[in-house]
Residue frames relative to the residue before (quaternion, step in Angstrom):
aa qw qx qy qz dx dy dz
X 1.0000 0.0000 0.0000 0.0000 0.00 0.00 0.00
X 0.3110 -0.6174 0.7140 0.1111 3.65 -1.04 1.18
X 0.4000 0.6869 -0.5085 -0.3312 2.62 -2.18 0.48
X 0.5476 -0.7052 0.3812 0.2398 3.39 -0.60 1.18
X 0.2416 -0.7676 0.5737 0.1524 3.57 -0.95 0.93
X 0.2433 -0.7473 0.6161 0.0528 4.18 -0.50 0.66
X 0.3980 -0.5518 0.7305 0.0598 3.70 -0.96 1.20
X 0.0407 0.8525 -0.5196 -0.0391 4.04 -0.83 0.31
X 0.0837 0.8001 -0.5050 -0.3128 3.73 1.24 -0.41
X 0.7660 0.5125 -0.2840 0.2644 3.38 0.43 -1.02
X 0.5595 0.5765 -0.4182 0.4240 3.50 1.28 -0.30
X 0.1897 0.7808 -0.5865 0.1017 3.67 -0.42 1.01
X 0.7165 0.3918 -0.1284 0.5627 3.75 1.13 0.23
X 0.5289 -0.6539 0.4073 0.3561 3.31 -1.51 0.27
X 0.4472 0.4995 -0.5720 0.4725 3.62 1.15 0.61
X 0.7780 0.2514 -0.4653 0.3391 3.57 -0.19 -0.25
X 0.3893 0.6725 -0.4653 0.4239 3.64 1.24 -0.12
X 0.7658 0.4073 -0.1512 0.4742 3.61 0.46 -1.45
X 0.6190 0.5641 -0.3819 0.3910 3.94 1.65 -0.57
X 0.5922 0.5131 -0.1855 0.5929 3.76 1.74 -1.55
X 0.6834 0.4305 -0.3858 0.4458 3.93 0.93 0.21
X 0.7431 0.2928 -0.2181 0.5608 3.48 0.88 -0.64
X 0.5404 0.4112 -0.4459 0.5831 3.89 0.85 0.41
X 0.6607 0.4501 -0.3899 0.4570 4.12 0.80 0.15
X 0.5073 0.7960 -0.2868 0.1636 2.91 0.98 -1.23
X 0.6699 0.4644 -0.2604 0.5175 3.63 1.01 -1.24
X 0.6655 0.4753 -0.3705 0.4403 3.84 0.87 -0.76
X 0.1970 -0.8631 0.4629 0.0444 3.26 -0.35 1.64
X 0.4469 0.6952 -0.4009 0.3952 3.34 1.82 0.66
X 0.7006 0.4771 -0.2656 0.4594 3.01 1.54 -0.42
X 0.4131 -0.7629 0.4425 0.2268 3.80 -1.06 1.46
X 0.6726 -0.0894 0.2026 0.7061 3.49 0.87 -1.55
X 0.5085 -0.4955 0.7011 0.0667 2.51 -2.68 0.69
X 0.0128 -0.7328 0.6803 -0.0082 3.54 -1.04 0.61
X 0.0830 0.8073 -0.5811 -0.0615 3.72 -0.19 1.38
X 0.0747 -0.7540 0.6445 0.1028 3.60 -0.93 0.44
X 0.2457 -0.8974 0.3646 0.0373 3.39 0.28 1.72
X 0.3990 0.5663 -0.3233 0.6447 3.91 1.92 -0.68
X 0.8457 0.2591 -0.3075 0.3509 4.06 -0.03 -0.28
X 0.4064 -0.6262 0.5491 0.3758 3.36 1.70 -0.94
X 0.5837 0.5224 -0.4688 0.4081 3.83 1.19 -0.21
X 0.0680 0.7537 -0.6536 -0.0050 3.63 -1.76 0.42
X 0.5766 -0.6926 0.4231 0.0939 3.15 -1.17 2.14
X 0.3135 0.7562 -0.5631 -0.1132 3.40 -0.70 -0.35
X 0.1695 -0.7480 0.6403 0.0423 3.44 -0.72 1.34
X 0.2117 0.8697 -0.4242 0.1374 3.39 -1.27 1.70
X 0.6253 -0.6614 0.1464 0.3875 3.48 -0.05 0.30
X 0.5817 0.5666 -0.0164 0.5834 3.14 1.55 -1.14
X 0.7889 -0.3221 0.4389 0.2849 3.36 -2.01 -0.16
X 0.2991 -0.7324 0.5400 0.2872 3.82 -0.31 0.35
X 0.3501 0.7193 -0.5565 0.2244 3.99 1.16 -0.40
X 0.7088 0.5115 -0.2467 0.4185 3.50 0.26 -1.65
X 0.7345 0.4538 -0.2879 0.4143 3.59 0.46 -1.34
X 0.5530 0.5985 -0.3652 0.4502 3.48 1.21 -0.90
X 0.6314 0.5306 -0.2126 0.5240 3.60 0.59 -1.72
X 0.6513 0.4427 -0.4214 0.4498 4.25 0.72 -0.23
X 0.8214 0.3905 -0.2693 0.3166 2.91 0.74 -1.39
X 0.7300 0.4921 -0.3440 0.3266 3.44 1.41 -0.28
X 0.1549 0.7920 -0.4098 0.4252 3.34 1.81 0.74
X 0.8752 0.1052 -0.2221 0.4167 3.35 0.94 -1.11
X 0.8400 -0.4287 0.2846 0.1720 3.18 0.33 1.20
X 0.5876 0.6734 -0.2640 0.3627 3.45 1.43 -0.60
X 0.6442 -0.5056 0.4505 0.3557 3.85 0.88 0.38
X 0.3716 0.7732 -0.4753 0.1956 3.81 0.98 0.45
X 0.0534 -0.7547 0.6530 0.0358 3.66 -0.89 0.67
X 0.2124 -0.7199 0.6278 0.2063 3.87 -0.76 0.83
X 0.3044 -0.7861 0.5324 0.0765 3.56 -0.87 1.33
X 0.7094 -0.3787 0.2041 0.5583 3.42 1.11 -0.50
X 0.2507 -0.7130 0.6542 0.0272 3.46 -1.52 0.29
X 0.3809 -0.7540 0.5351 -0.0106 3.12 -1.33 1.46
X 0.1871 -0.8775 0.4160 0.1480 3.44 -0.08 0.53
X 0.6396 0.3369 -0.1740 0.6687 3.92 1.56 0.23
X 0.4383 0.7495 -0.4716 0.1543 3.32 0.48 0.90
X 0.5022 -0.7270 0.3601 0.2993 3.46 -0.67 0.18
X 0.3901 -0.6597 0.5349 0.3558 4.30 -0.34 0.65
X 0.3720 -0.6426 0.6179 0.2587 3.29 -0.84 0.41
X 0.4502 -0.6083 0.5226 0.3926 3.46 -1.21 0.05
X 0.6545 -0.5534 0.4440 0.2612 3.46 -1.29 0.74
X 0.1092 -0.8660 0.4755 0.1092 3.70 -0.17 0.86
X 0.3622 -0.7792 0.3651 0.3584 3.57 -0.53 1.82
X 0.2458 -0.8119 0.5295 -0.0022 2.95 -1.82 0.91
X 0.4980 0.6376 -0.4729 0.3491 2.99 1.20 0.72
X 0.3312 0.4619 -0.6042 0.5585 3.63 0.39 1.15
X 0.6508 0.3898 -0.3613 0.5422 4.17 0.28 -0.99
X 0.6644 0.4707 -0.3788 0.4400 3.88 0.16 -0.86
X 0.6000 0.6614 -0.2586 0.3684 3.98 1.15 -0.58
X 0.6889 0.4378 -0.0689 0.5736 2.69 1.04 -1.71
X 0.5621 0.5291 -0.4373 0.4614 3.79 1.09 -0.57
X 0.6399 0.6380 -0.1937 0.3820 3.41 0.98 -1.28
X 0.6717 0.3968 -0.2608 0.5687 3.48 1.15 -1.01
X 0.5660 0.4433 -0.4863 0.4966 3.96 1.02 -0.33
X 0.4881 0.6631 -0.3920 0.4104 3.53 0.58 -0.90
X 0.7782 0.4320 -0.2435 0.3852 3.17 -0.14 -1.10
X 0.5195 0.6817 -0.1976 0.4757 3.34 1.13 -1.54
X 0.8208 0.3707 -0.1568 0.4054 3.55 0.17 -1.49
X 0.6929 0.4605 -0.2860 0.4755 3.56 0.92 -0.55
X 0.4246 0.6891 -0.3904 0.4386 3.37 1.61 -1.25
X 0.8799 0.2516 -0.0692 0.3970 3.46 0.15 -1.83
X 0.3719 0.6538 -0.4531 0.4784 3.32 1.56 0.69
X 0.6784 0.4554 -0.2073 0.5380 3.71 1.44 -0.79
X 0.7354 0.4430 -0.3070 0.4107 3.12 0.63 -0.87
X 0.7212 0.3400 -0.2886 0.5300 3.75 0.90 -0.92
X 0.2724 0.8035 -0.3796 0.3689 4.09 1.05 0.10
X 0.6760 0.4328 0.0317 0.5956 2.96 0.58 -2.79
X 0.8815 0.2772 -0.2413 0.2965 3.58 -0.52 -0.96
X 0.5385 0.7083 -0.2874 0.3545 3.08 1.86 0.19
X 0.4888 0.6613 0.0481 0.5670 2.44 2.12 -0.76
X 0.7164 0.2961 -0.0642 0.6285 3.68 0.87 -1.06
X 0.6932 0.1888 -0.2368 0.6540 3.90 1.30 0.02
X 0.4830 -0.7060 0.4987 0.1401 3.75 0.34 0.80
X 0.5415 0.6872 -0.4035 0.2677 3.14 1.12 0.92
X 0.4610 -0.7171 0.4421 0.2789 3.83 0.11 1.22
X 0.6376 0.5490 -0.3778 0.3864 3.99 0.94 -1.46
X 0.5368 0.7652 -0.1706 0.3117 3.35 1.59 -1.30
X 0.7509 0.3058 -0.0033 0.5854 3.15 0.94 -1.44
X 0.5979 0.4921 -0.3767 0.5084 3.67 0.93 -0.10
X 0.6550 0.5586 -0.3234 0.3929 3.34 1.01 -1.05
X 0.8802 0.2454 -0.1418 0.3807 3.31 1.56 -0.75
X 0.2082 0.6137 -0.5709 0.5041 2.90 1.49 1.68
X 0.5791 0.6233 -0.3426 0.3985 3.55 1.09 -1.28
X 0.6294 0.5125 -0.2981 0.5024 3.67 1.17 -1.12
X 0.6138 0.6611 -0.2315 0.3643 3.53 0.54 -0.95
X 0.6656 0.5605 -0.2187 0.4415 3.28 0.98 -1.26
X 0.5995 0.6822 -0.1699 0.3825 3.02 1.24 -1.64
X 0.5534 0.7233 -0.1230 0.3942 2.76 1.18 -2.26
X 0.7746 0.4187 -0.0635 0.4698 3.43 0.38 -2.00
X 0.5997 0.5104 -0.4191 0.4519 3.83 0.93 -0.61
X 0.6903 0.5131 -0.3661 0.3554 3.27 0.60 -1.83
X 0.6825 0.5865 -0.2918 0.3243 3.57 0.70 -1.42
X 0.5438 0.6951 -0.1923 0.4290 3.16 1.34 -0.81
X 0.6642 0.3178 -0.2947 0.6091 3.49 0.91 -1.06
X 0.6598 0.5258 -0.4074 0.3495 4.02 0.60 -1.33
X 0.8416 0.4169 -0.1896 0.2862 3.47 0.63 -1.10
X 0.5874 0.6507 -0.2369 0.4187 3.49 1.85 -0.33
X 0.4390 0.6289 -0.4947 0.4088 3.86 1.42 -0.08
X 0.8512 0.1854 -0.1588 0.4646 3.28 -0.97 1.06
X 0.6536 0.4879 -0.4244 0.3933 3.56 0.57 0.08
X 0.6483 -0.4294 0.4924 0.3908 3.13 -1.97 0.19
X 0.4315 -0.5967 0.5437 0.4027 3.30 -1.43 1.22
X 0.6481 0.5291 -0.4753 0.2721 3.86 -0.01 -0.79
X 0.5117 0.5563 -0.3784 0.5343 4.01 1.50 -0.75
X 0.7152 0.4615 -0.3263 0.4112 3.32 -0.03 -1.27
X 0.3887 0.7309 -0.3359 0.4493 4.19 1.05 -1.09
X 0.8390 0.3505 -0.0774 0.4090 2.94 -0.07 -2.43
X 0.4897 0.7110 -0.2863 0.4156 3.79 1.11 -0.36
X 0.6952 0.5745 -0.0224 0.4315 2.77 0.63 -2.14
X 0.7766 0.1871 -0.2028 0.5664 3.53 0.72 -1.16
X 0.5680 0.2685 -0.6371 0.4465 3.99 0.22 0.10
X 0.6918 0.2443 -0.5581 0.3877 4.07 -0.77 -0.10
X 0.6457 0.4467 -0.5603 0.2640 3.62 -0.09 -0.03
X 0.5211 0.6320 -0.2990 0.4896 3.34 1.54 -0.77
X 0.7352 0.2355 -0.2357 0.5903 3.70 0.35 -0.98
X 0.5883 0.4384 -0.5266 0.4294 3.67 0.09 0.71
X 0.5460 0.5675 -0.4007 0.4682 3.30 1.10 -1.35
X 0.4181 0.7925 -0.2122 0.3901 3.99 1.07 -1.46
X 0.7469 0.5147 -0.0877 0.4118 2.88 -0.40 -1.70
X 0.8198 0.3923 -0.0934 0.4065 3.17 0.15 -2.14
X 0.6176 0.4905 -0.3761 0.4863 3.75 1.12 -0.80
X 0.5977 0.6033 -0.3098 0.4275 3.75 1.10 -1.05
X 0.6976 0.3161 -0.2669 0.5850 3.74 1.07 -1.13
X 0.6506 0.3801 -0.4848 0.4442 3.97 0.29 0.08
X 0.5223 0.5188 -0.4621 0.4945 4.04 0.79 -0.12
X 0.7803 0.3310 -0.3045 0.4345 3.62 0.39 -1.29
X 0.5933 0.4779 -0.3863 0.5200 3.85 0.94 0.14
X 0.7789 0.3032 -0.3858 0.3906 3.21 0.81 0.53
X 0.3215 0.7190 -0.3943 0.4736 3.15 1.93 0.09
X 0.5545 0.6435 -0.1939 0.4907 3.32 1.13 -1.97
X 0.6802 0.5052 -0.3399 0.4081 3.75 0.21 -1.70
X 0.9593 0.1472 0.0405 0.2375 3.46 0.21 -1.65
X 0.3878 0.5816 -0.2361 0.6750 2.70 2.14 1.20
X 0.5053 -0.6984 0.4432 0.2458 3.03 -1.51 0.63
X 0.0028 0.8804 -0.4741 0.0143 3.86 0.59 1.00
X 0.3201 -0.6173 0.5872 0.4143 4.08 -0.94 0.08
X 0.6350 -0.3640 0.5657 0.3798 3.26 -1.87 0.81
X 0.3207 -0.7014 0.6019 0.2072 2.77 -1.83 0.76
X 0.6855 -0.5171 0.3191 0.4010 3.36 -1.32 0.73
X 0.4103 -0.7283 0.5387 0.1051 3.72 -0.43 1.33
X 0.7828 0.1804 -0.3733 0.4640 3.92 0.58 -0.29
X 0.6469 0.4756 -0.5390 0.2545 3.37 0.53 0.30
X 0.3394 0.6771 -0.5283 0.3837 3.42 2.09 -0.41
X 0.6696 0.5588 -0.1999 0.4465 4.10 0.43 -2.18
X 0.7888 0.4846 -0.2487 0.2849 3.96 0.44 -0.55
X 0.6756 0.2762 -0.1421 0.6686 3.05 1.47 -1.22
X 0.4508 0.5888 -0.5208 0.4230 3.93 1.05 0.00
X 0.5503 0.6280 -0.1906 0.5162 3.41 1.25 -1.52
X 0.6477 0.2733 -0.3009 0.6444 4.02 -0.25 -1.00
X 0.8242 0.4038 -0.3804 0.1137 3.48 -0.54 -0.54
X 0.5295 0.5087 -0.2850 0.6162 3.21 2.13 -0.69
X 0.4296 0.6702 -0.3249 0.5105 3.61 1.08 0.32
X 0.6035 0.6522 -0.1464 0.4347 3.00 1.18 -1.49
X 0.8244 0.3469 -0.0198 0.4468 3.01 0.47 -2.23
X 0.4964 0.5978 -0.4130 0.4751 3.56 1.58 -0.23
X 0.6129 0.4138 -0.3348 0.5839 3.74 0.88 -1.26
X 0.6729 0.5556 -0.4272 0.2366 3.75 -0.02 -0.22
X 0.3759 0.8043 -0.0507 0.4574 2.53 1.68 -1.59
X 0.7015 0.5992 0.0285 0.3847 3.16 -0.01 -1.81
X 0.6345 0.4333 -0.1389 0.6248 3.58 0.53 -1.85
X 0.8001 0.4163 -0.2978 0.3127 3.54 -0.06 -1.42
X 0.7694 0.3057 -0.2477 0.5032 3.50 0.61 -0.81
X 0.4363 0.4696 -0.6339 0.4328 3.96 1.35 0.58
X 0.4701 0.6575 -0.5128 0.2893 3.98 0.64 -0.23
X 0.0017 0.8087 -0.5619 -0.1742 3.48 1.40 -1.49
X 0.0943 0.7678 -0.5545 0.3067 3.99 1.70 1.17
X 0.3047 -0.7587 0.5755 0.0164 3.64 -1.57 0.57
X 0.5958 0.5642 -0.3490 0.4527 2.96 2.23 -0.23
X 0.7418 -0.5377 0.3171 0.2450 2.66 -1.20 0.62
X 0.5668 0.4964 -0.4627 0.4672 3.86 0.91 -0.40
X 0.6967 0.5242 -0.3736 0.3166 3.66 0.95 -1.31
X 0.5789 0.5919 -0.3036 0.4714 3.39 1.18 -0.92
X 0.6870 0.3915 -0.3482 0.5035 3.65 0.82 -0.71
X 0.6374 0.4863 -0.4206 0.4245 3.72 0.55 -0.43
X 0.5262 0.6220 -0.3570 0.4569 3.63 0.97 -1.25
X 0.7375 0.1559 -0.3004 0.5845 4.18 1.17 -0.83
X 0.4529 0.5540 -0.6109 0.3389 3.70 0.18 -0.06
X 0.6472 0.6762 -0.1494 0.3187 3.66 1.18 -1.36
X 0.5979 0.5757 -0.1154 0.5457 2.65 1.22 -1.49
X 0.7366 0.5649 -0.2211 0.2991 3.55 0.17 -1.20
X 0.6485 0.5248 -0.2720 0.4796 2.65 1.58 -1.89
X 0.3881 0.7973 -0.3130 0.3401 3.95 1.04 -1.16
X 0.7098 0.4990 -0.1588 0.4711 3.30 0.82 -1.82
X 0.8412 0.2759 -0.1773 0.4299 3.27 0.32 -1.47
X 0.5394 0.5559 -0.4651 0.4285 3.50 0.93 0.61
X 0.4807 0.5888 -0.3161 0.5677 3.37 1.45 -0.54
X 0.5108 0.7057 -0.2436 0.4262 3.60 1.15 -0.85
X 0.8159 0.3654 -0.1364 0.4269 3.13 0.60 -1.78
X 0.5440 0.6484 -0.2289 0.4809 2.99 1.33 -0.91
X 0.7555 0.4102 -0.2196 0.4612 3.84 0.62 -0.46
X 0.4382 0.4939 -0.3509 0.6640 3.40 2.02 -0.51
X 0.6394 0.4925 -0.4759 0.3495 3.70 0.06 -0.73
X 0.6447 0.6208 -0.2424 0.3744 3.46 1.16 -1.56
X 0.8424 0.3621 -0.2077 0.3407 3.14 0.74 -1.61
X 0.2940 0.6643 -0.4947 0.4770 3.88 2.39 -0.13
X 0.6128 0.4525 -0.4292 0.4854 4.32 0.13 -1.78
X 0.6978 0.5302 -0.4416 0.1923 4.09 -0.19 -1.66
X 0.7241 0.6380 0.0665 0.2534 2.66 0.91 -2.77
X 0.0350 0.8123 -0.5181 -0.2657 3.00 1.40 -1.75
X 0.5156 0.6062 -0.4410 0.4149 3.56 0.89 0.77
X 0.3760 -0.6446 0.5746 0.3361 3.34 -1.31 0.09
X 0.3737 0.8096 -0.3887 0.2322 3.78 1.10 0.37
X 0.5830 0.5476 -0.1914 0.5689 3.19 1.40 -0.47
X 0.7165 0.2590 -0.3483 0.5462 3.79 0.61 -0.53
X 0.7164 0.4554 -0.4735 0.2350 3.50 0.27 -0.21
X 0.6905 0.4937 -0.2899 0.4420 3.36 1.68 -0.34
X 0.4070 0.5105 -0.5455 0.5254 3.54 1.30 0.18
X 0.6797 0.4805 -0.4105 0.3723 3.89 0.70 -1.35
X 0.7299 0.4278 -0.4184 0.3304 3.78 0.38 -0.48
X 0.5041 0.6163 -0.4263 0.4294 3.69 1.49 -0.67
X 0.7778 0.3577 -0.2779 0.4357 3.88 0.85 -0.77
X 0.6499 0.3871 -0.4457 0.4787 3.22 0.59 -0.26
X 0.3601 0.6128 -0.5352 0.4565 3.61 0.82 0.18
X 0.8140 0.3518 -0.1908 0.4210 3.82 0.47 -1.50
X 0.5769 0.5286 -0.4473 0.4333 3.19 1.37 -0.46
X 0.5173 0.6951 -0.3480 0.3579 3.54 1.26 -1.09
X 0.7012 0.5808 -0.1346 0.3909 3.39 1.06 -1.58
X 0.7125 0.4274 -0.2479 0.4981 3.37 1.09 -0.94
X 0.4828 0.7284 -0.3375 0.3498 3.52 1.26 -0.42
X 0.8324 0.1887 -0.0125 0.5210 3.03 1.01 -1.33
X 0.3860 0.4009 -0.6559 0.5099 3.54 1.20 1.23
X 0.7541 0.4231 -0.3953 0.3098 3.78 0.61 -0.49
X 0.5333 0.5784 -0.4159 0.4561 3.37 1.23 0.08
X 0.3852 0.6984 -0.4144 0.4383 3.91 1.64 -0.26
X 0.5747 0.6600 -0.3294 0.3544 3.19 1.17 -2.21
X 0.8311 0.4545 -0.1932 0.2558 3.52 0.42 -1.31
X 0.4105 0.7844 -0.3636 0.2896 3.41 1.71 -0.72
């Protein structure tokens, strides 16, 4: 058993985690993946030459350097993970939950930050599902997945940067400031109980660690909306939500097209 160690800069998330898994997959020389997403480093224990695997991973583009490779190494044992797959399941739920809720009331309070905030969930939504729902499947299924949500996110996001500029250069009503502060509020709640769950795992793998920042992030830009809500009540303007909305659909924009990699 080989195993080769990979430098990655670009791998800082569970899209490229889920891009260097389903672009290996077919190379049945390879046993396991070890991703340590805080260093940018990735294991790969295998049977064979590392040429081919090298030549996959640098397909995608991700900033890969091979650091070296051990030729007597030992597989670790697989470490169960169905407690982590739970807790994914309970974020899951969370993210899509508040994909519906902040969606609708975005909608019913004309509030762009509102509805960006819950594309931002979505994405999330679509990664996590991505890792839960791909064990065992055909790489070419998983592919076809991969590229309709990146598509209807890509979607989405072009649909919420048109209607922010409609908003911009039009006469539009302020949106309702407490429902921006309320459901901004329940939802950083949300991401706090997620949060929470993930780091009660006290997990070293690498997906938990990426969710722990997907989580984190999301945290931020609710804190985001929430201050647009504040500064709509100050201002009496609708300037403030439309520019928190373009900062997210910016990220929502971004995640689209690391998950549209997924599919390559």
């Amino acid at each position: 058993m080989k195993k080769t160690t990979f430098h990655i800069s670009k791998m800082d998330c569970p899209s490229e985690e889920q891009m260097i898994r389903m672009k290996l997959e077919p190379y049945k020389e390879v046993k396991q993946l070890s991703f340590d997403i805080s260093n940018r480093k990735l294991e790969v224990y295998h049977t064979e030459e590392v040429d081919k695997i090298h030549l996959a991973i640098s397909e995608l583009k991700l900033n890969d350097r091979l650091e070296n490779t051990e030729d007597e190494a030992e597989l670790p044992l697989a470490a169960d993970d169905s407690h982590q797959r739970k807790i994914l399941w309970w974020v899951l739920g969370i993210n899509f939950g508040f994909f519906v809720v902040e969606m609708t009331t975005g909608w019913i309070s004309n509030s762009m930050g509102l509805i960006a905030d819950s594309l931002d969930m979505l994405a999330d939504s679509i990664v996590y599902a991505l890792s839960l729902f791909a064990v065992g499947g055909a790489v070419s299924r998983k592919k076809k997945v991969a590229k309709f949500s990146g598509y209807f996110q890509m979607g989405l996001a072009l649909l919420g940067f048109s209607e922010v500029l409609r908003r911009f250069f039009s006469e539009s009503e302020t949106p309702l400031f407490q429902w921006m502060i309320v459901i901004a509020v329940l939802a950083l709640i949300g991401n706090l109980v997620s949060l929470w769950l993930i780091n009660k795992a006290k997990s070293e793998e690498a997906h938990m660690q990426a969710s722990a920042i997907f989580t984190s992030n999301d945290i931020i830009v609710n804190g985001g909306v929430i201050l647009a809500g504040v500064l709509v009540y100050w201002l009496d303007s609708k300037w403030p939500d439309l520019a928190i909305g373009a900062i997210v659909f910016t990220f929502v924009m971004r995640g689209a097209v690391r998950i549209l990699k997924i599919a390559k």
